[in-house]
Structure formats: structure tokens, C-alpha cells
TINUPA-112674 format. One record per residue (C-alpha): x, y, z; residue in one letter. Coordinates in Angstrom, 2 decimals. Layout:
<rs>
R        u        v        w  marke
R        X        Y        Z      A
...
</rs>
This chain:
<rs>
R        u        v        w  marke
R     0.00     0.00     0.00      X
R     1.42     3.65    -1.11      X
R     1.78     6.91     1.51      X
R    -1.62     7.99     0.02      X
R    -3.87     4.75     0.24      X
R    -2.46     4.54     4.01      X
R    -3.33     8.09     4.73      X
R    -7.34     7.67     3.53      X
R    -7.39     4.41     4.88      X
R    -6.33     5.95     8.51      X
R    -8.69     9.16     8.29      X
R   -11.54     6.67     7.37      X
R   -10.89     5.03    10.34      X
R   -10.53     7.77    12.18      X
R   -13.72     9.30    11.14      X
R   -15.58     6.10    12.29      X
R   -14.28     6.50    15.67      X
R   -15.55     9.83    15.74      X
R   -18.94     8.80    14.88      X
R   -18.41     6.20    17.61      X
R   -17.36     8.42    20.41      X
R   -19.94    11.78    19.56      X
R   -22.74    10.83    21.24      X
R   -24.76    10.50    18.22      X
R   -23.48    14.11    16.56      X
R   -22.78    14.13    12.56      X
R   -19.16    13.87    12.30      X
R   -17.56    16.89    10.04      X
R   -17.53    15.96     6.61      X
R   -14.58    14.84     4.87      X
R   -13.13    16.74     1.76      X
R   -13.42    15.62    -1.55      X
R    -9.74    14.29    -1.60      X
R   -10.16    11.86     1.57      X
R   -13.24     9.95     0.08      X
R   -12.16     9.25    -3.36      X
R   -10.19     5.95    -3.07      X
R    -7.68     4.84    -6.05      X
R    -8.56     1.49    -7.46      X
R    -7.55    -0.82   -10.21      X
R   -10.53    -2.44   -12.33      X
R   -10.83    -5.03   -14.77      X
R   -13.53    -6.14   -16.94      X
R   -15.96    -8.89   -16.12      X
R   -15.87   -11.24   -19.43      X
R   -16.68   -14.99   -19.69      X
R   -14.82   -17.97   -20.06      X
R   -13.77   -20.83   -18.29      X
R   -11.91   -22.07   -15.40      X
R   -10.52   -24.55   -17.21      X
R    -9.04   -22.14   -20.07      X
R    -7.20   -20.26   -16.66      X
R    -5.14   -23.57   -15.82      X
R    -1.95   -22.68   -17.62      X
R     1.24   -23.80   -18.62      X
R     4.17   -21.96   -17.43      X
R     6.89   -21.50   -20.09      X
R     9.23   -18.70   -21.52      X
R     9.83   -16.42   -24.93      X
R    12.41   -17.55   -27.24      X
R    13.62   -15.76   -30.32      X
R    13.03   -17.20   -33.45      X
R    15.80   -17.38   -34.71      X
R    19.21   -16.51   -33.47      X
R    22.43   -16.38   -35.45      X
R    26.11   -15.85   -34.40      X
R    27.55   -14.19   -36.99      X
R    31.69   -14.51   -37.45      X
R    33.53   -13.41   -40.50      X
R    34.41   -15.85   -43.30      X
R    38.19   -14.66   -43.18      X
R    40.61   -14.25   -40.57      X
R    41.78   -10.64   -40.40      X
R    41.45    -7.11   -38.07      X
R    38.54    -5.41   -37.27      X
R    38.41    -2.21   -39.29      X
R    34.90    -0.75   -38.93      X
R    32.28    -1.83   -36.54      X
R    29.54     0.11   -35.14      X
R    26.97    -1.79   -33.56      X
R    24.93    -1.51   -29.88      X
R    23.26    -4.23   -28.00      X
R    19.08    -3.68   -28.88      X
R    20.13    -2.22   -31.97      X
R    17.65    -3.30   -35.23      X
R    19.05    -4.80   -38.23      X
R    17.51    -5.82   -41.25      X
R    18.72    -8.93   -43.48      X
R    21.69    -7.73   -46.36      X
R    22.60    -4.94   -43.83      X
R    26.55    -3.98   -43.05      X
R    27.36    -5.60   -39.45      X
R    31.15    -4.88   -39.38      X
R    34.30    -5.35   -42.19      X
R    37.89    -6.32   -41.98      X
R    40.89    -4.94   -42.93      X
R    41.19    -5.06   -46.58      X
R    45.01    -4.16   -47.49      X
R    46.34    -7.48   -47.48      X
R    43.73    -8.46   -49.45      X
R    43.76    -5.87   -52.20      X
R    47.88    -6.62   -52.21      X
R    46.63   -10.28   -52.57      X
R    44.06    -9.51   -55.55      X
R    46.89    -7.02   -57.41      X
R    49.69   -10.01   -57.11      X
R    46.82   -12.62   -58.38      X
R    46.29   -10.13   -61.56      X
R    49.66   -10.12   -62.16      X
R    49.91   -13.89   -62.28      X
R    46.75   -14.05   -64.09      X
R    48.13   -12.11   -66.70      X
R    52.25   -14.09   -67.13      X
R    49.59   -17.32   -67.02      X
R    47.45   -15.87   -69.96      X
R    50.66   -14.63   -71.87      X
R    52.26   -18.14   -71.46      X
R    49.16   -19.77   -73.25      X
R    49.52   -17.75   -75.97      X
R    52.72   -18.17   -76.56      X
R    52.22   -22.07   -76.05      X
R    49.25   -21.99   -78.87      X
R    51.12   -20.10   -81.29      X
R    54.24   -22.40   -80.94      X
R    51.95   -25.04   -81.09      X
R    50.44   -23.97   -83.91      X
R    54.10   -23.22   -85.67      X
R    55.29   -27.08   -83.95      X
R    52.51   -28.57   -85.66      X
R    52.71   -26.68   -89.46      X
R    56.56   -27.75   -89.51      X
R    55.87   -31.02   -88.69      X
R    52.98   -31.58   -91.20      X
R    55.93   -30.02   -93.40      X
R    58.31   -32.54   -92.43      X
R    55.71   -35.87   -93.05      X
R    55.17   -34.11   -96.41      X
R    58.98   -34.44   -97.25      X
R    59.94   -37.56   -95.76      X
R    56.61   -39.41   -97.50      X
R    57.89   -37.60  -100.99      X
R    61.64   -39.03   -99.88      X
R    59.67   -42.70   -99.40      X
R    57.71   -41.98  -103.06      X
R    61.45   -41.50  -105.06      X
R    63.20   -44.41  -103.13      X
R    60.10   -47.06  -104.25      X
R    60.43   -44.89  -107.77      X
R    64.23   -46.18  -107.11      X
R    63.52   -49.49  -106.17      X
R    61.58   -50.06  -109.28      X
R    64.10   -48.68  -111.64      X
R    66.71   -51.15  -109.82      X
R    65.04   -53.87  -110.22      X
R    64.23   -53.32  -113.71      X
R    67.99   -52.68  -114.52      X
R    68.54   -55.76  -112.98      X
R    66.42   -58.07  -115.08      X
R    68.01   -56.07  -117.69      X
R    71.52   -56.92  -116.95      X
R    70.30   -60.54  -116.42      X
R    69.09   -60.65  -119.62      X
R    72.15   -59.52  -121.12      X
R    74.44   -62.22  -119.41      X
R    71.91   -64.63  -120.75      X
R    72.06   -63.48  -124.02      X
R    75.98   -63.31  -123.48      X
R    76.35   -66.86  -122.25      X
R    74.37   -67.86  -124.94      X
R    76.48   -65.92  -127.87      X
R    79.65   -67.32  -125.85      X
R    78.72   -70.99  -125.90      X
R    77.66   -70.40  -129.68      X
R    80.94   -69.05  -130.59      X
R    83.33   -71.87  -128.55      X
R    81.34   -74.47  -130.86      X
R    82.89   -72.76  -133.84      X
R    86.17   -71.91  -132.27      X
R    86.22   -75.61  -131.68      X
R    85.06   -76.43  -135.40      X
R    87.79   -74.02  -137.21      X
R    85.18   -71.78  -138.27      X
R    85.75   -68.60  -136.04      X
R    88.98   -66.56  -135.02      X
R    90.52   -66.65  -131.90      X
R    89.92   -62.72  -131.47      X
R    86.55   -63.20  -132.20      X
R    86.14   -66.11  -129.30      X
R    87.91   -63.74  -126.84      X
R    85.39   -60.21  -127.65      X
R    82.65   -62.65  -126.76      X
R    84.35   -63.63  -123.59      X
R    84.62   -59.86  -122.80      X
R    81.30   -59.48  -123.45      X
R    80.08   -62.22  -121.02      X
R    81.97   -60.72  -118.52      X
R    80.97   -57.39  -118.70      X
R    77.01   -58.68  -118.60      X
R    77.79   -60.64  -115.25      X
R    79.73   -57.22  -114.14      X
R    76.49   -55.42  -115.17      X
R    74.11   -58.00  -113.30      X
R    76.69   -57.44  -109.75      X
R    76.29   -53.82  -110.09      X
R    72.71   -54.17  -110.94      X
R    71.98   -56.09  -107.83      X
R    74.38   -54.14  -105.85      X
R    71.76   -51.03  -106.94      X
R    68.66   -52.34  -106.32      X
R    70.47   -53.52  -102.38      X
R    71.34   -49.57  -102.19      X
R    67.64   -48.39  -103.34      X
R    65.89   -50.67  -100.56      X
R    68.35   -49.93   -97.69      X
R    67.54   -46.14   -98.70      X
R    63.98   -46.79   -98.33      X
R    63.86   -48.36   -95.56      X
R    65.70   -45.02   -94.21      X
R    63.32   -42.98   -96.01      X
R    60.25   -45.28   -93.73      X
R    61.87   -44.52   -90.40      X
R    62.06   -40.82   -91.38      X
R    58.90   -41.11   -92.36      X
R    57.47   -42.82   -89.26      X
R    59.64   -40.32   -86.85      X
R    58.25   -37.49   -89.07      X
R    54.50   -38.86   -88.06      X
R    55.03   -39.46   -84.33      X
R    56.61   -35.79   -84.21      X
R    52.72   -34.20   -86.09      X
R    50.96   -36.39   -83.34      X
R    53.21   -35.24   -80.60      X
R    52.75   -31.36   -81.74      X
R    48.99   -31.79   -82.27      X
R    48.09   -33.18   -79.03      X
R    49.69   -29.30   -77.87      X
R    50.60   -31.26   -74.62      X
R    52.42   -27.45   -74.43      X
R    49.37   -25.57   -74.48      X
R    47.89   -28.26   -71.62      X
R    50.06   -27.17   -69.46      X
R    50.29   -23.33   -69.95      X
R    46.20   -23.46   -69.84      X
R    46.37   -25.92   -66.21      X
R    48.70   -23.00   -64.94      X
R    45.86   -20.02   -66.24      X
R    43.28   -22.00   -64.84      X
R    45.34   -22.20   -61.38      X
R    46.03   -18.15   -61.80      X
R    42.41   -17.79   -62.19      X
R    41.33   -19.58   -59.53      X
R    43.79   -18.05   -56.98      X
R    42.40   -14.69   -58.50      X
R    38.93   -15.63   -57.93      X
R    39.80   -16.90   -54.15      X
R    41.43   -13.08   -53.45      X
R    38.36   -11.01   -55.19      X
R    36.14   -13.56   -53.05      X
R    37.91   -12.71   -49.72      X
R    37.71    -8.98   -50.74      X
R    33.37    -9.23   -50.76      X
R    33.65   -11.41   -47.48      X
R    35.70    -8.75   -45.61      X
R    32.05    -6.89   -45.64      X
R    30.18    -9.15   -43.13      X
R    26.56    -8.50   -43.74      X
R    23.23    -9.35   -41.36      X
R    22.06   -13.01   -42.80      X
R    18.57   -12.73   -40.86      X
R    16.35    -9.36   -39.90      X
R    16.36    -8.87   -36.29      X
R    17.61    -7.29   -32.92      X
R    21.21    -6.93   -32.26      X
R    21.73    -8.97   -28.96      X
R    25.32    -9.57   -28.16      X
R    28.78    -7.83   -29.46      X
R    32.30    -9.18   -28.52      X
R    33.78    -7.50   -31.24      X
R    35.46    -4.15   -31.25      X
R    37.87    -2.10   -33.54      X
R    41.09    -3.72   -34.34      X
R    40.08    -6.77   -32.36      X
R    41.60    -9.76   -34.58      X
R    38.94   -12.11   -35.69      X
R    38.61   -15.48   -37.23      X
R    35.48   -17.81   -38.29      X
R    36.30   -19.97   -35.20      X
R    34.82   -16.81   -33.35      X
R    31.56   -15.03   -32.96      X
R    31.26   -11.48   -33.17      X
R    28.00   -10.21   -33.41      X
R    24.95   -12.13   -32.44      X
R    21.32   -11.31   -33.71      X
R    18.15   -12.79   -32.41      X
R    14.90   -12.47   -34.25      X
R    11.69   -11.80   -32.42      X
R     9.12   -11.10   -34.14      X
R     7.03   -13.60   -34.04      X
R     8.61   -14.84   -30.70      X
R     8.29   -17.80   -29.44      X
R     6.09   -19.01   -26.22      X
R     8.33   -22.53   -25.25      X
R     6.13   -24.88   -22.39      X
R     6.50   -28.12   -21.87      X
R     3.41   -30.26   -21.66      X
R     2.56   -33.66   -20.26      X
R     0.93   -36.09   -22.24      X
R    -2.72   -35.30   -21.54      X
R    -2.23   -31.90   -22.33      X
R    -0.63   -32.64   -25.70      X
R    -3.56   -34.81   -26.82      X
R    -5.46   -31.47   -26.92      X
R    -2.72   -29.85   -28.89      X
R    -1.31   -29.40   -32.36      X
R     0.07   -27.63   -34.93      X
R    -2.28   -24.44   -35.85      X
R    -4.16   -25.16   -32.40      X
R    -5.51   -21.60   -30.56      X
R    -3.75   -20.88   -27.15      X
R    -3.85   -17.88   -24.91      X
R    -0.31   -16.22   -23.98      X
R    -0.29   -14.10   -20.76      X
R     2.44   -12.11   -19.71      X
R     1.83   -11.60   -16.47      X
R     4.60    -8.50   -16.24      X
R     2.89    -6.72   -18.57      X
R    -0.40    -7.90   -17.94      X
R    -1.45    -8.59   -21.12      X
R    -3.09   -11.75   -22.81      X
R    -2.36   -12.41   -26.12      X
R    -3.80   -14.61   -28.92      X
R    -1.41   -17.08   -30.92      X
R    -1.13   -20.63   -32.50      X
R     0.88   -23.44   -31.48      X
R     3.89   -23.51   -34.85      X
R     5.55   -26.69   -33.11      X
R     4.69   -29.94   -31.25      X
R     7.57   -32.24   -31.02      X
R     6.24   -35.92   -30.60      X
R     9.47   -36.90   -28.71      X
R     9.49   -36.87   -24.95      X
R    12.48   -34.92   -23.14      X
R    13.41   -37.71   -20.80      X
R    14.42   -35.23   -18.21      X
R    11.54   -33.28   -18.09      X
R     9.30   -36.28   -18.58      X
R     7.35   -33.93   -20.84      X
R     6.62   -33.09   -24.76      X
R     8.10   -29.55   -26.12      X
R     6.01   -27.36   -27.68      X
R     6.04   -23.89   -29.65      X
R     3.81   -21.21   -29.98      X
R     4.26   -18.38   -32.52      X
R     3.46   -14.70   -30.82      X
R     2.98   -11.66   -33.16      X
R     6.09    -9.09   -31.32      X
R     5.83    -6.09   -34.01      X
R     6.03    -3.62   -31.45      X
R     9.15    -5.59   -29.52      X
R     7.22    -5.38   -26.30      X
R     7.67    -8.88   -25.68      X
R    11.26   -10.34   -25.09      X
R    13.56   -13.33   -24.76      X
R    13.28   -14.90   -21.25      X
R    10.35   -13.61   -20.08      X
R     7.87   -15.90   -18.28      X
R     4.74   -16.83   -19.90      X
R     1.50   -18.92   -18.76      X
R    -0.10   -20.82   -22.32      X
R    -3.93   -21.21   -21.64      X
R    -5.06   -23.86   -24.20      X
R    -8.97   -23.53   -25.49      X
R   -11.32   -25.84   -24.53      X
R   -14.88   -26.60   -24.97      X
R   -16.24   -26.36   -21.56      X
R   -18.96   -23.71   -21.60      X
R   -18.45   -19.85   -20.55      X
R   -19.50   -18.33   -17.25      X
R   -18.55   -15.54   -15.82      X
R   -14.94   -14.73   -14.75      X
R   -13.47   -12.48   -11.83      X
R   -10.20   -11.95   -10.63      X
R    -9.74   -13.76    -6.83      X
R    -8.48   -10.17    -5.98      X
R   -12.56    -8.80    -6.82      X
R   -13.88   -11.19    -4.09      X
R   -14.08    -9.93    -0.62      X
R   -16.27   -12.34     2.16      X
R   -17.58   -11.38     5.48      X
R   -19.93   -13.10     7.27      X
R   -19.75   -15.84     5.75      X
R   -20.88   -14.19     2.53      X
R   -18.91   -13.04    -0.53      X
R   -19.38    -9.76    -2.30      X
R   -17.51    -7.89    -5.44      X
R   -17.33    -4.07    -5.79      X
R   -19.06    -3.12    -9.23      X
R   -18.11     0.37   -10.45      X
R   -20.87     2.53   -11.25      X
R   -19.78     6.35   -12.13      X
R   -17.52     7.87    -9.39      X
R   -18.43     5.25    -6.41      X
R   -18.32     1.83    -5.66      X
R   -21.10    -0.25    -4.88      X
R   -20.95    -3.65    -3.47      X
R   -22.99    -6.49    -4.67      X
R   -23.70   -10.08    -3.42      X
R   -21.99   -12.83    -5.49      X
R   -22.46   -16.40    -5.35      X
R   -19.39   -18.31    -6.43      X
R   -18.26   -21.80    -8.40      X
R   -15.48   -23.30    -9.42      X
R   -12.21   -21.57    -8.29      X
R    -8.53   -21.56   -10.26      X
R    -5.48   -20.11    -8.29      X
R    -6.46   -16.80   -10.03      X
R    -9.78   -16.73   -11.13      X
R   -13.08   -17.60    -9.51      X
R   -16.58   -18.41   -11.50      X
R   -19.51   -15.82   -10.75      X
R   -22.86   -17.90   -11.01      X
R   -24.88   -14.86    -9.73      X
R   -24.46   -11.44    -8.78      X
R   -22.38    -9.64   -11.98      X
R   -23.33    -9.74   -15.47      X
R   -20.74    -9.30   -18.70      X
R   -18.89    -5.94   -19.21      X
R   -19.38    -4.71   -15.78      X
R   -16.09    -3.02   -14.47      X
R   -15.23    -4.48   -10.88      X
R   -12.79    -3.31    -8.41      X
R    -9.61    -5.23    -8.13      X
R    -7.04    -3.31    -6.36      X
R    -7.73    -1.41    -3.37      X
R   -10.99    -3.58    -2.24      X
R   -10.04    -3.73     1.60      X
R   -10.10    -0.01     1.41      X
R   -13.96     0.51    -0.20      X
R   -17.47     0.27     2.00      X
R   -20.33     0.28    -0.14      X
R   -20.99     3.41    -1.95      X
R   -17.65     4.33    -1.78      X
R   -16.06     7.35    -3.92      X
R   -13.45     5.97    -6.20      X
R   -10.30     7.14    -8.62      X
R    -9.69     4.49   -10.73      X
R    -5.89     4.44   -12.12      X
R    -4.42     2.44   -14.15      X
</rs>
């Protein structure tokens, strides 16, 4: 009770004892200040007693993400406040970006000797690959003249053998008329010459012809070697190479320009800004947090409900949320019913989605879930409306400026409600604060 309720409570009293003690005189009347009383009221409604059995539970954020940096480096810019709103895509905090931009301009670089190297690699390639072709064209026109060679040596050889047949045969011819008287001896001898000569011819013949196919058989090899070289210089095994070491250039490039957009560490989810262990020059890596944001809105209502209670809940179901510190009651729908029991609790977790656009509502806070049910609606008072004397229990209904009590008969009772099954009706404003200090017909301030 405040200094003020105390000081009309003891000058009512006070003025009672008067009366008491004045021999039946009118007691001087009491200024305007002394009679009206501050209250607290709250609306009769309807419901039920079983709706007011609640679960106790607690707000949760949505969502909640601990935000680190992709990269390892030094705090350069961060300007952030605990309770401070964010939205998703939204700057949080960046790192120091020298080493990085060194990093990127030594990557070009590279990039660029890599790219330089291919071309160089292609045209040679190309160049490799035109002298070869060059080089099978010569060595198969070297293979062409020694079979054109082979051909002529054999022919001169059947030629020459021809000739020391025809020899032998003008030889033998000539002996058989040596022998008979009827040619010279000069003559005999010429044809002896001439045999000899025709076998000389056929040696030197064959001896050719052994020449021509030993210099084919050169001109092949060449010919083969010449082949193997075009394959070798068209498969640009060169230009392989030179475009593997690009590619690795590139990549490296790609890695630095990639580190430079991750030294901007943005907000991945909308919400409230609820922890910072980062500050300006502070080094950093992924391992560590350094910003964390929660997202409230909805928040979450976590209970824990027993098995009964779970059969009369699902996901999309209609539960009450009050929040008894702000004395408020709030309408939401259960998001998440997990069919597993927590073995310590001995109880089923569930989630209930609460609309938070003004941020009223926040993490931690205690919460009592009143699930709907379809027991019928009487009339509902607060425990603190009830007063009973004599055996007999009476509310205070507020009717203008004054309070007048009126007769209620009672039902079923919760810790903090009690059923009115006569005596008030629906939308009548009763007194629930400041009822020990009001007599029937009382003058009343009602504050909120």
C-alpha cells in the first residue's frame, strides 16, 4: 500500500471513531480528496476455469544467429549496440582489406604471365605442328622417289640378267665354232669380254637395287619419326600445361576477389542486435563469434506439456499467452509440437508463434499458455474482486464515481480466477485493487 492509500485508509478510520465516540453528533464531513479511493478495475468477461489452468513457459527468439567473418583478419569498422535493429543484407562490421587488395593485385599479375604463357604455347603449337605436317610431307615424298628407285633397280637388274643370258648364250655359240675351225681366236675372246661385262652389269645391278631398298627403308623410319613428331605437336601437350597453370592463376584470383566481398560481413537474418564481442582492431577469425542477432518477431512461447495436455494440442491449435509483467493476454497458434518426450523433463516440447511487431515482448520472459477448450463460458473475476464477510462473498461493481458492493455467489475456483454464477453480469467493471479499502458506496479514482 502507497503513503496515500495509508493516509485515507487511517482518516476513514478515524472518522468512524468519531462517529463512535460523539454521542450521536454528525461527524464533520470529509473533503473531496479523503473519500475518493484509487482502485484498479478489470472487466468482467466470460470464459472458463478450465481455459485459466496454464502452462508456465518462456519467450524464445526465433531465430538466433552468431555471426563470425568468413576470413581471418582485423577489425576495421564496426559500429553496432546491444538492442540495436538490423535488417537482413545490412553492413554488421568489415575487416581490414590491405592485405587483401595486395593479394588480388599479385593474383592479376599472375593471371596475366599465365594468360601470356598460353599464348605463346598456342602459337608455338600452332608453328610445332605446321613444320611437322611439313616434315611428313617431305619424308613421305623421300619414301615416293626411293620405291620410284627401287623399281628402276630392279628393272635394270632383269636387264643386266638378260644380257648375261644373251651373253652366255652368244659365248657358248661361238666356242662351238672356235672348236670347229670356223671362227677366229679374237673373235672367241670379244665374246668372252662381253660375257663378262654382262655378269659385271648383273653385280652392279643387284648391288643397286640392295642400295635403293636400304635407302627406303631409311626414307620409312624418317617417315614414321616425321609422323610421331605431327601427333606429338597436335596433341599441344604445351598448351595443356600453360592453360592448367591459367586456370590455377584464375582460380587463386577468384579466391582473393572472393575474400575482398567477405571482408564486408553482412546481417544473414532481420532482427535485434543482442550480443557484441567484437570491437575495432580486435583480430577475428570464423572460429569466433562477433555479433549475435536474435529475431523476435514472431517470438516464441516454449512450455513443456505432459501427455494429456498434448492430446489437446497441435500444430495451428488456438492458445492464450499471458504475460503476467505486462499484464497482457495475447492470442497465438501453437507452430511446433515435437512428438518426442524430453526424458528429463518427462514432458513433450512445444512452440507457440506470438505476433512481437512492437518488440514489447522479449527473450526470457515468463509466460502462462492457456489452451482452449470446450467447456462452456461463465462468468470470470479476478480472486483479488472477491471480498467475504460473514460468511458471505461480495464484489465491488463500479458505477460512475463510487463503488457499490454487490452479493456474489461463487463456483469453481482456479489459483487466479473464480466463476460468478450470480451477482455480476458481462462488461461490468469491478474493483480489483484497493478492495479492503472501499465500503459500499464508496467514492473511487480508478488508475491504471
Amino acid at each position: 500500500m502507497n503513503k496515500k492509500s495509508a493516509l485515507i485508509a487511517t482518516t476513514l478510520l478515524l472518522s468512524v471513531a468519531l462517529a463512535g465516540c460523539g454521542g450521536g453528533e454528525a461527524p464533520a464531513a470529509p473533503t473531496a480528496a479523503q473519500q475518493a479511493i484509487p482502485v484498479q478495475v478489470a472487466k468482467v468477461a466470460k470464459g472458463s476455469i478450465n481455459d485459466s489452468t496454464g502452462i508456465i513457459g518462456s519467450f524464445a527468439p526465433k531465430e538466433t544467429a552468431q555471426v563470425s567473418p568468413k576470413i581471418s583478419g582485423k577489425i576495421q569498422g564496426i559500429n553496432l549496440t546491444v538492442g540495436q535493429k538490423v535488417s537482413k543484407g545490412d553492413t554488421l562490421f568489415t575487416i581490414d582489406q590491405k592485405d587483401i587488395r595486395d593479394s588480388i593485385k599479385q593474383s592479376q599479375e599472375s593471371y596475366q604471365v599465365a594468360l601470356a604463357n598460353l599464348k605463346q604455347a598456342e602459337s608455338g603449337a600452332e608453328q610445332s605442328v605446321q613444320q611437322s605436317e611439313s616434315s611428313v610431307d617431305q619424308a613421305k615424298s623421300a619414301l615416293v622417289q626411293q620405291d620410284n628407285s627401287i623399281t628402276q633397280a630392279q628393272t635394270s637388274l632383269v636387264d643386266a640378267q638378260n644380257s648375261v643370258r644373251d651373253a652366255q648364250n652368244t659365248l657358248n655359240r661361238n666356242q662351238q665354232l672356235f672348236s670347229a675351225g670356223a671362227l677366229s681366236q679374237s673373235e672367241l675372246e670379244q665374246s668372252q669380254i662381253a660375257y663378262r661385262k654382262a655378269q659385271t652389269a648383273v653385280e652392279n645391278a643387284q648391288i643397286a637395287l640392295h642400295n635403293a631398298q636400304t635407302s627406303k627403308e631409311s626414307a620409312q623410319t624418317t617417315y614414321n619419326n616425321a609422323l610421331k613428331s605431327l601427333r606429338l605437336a597436335q596433341q599441344k601437350t604445351g598448351i595443356d600445361v600453360a592453360r592448367a597453370s591459367l586456370n590455377q592463376a584464375k582460380a587463386s584470383l577468384d579466391t582473393a576477389r572472393s575474400q575482398l566481398v567477405d571482408a564486408v560481413v553482412k546481417a544473414p537474418i532481420s532482427g535485434t542486435i543482442s550480443v557484441v564481442t567484437g570491437v575495432q582492431g580486435q583480430m577475428v577469425s570464423a572460429q569466433s563469434a562477433v555479433v549475435t542477432i536474435a529475431n523476435t518477431n514472431p517470438i516464441i512461447a516454449k512450455v513443456n506439456v505432459s501427455e494429456s495436455e498434448l492430446l489437446k494440442m497441435q500444430v495451428g491449435s488456438s492458445v492464450t499467452v499471458g504475460v503476467d509483467s505486462l499484464d497482457k493476454r495475447i492470442e497465438a497458434r501453437v507452430s511446433a509440437v515435437n512428438p518426442v518426450m524430453d526424458n528429463d523433463l518427462k514432458a513433450y516440447p512445444v512452440e507457440i508463434s506470438v505476433p512481437n511487431g512492437s518488440g514489447e515482448l522479449k527473450s526470457g520472459m515468463v509466460v502462462t499458455v492457456y489452451m482452449k477448450t470446450e467447456a462452456p463460458k461463465n462468468i470470470l473475476v479476478s480472486q483479488d474482486a472477491i471480498t467475504e464477510q460473514a460468511g458471505k462473498k461480495y464484489a465491488y461493481v463500479v458505477e460512475g464515481s463510487v463503488a457499490k458492493r454487490v452479493e456474489v455467489q461463487t463456483g469453481q475456483e482456479s489459483a487466479k480466477q473464480v466463476e460468478i454464477t450470480k451477482g455480476l453480469t458481462e462488461g461490468q467493471n469491478v474493483v480489483v485493487k484497493g478492495v479492503s479499502l472501499l465500503s459500499d458506496g464508496a467514492k473511487i479514482n480508478v488508475v491504471k
